[in-house]
C-alpha positions as CSV (number, residue, x, y, z in Angstrom):
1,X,-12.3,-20.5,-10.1
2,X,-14.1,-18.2,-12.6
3,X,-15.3,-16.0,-9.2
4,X,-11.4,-15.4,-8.7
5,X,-11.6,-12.9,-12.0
6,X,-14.6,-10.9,-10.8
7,X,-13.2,-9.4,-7.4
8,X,-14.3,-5.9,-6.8
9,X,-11.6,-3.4,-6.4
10,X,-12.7,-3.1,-2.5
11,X,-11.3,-7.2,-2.3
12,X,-8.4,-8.0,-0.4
13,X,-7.4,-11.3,-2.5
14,X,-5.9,-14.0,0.3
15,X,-5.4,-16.9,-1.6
16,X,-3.0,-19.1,-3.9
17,X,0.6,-17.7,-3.9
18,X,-1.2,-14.7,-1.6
19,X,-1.2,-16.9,1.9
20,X,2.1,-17.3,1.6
21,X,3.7,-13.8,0.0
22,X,2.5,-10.5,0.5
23,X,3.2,-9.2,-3.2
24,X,4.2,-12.4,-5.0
25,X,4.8,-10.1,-8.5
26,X,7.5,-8.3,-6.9
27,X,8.7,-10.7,-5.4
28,X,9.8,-12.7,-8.6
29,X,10.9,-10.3,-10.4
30,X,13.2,-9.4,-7.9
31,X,14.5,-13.6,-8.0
32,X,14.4,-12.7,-11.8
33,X,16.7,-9.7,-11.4
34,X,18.8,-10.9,-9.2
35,X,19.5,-14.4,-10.9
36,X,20.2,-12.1,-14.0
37,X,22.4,-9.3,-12.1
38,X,24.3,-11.8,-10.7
39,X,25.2,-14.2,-13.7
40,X,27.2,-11.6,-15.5
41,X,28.2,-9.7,-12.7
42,X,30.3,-6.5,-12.7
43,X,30.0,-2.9,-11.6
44,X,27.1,-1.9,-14.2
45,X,25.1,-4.9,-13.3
46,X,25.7,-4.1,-9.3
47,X,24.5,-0.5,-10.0
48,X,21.3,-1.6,-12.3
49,X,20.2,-4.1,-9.3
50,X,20.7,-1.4,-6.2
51,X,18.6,0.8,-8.1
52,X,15.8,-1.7,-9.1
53,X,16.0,-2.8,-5.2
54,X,15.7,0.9,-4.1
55,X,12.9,1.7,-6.4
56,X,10.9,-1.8,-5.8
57,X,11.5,-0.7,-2.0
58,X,10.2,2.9,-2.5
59,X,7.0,1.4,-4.4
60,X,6.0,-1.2,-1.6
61,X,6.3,1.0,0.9
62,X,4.0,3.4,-1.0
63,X,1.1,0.2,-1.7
64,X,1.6,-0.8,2.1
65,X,0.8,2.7,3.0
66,X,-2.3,2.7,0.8
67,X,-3.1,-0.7,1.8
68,X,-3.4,0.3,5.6
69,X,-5.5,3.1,5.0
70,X,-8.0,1.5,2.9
71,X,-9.9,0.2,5.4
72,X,-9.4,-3.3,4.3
73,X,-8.5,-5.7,7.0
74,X,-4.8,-5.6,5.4
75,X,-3.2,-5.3,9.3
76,X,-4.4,-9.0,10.2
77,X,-3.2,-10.3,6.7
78,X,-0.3,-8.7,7.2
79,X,0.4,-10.4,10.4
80,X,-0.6,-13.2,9.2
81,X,1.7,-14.1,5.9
């Protein structure tokens, strides 16, 4: 376990909640956001998560990017989970 916290930067990490999620941070807190947009739902609260999705959105598709081109092999994880 203790080799877990001494990954180089250069590590593509493929274990624990990685195998199954590609980006298991964002992924909660967009459950978390969504749980908490939707129990006191109006207008405000629709307009708060739209934005949170767009912006989430705008920053995956920016790591993805840099992923690809890091020359990691982040294609065949990809495919894979």
């Amino acid at each position: 376990m203790a080799s877990l916290w001494r990954l180089s930067p250069g590590t593509l990490t493929t274990t624990g909640p990685y195998r199954w999620v590609r980006h298991p941070m964002y992924t909660g807190y967009l459950l978390w956001v969504t749980g908490a947009a939707l129990s006191a739902w109006g207008w405000f609260n629709g307009l708060v998560l739209a934005w949170l999705v767009w912006g989430l959105h705008q920053r995956l598709t920016r790591e993805e990017l840099a992923l690809q081109n890091s020359g990691l092999p982040y294609a065949a994880y990809r495919r894979q989970t």
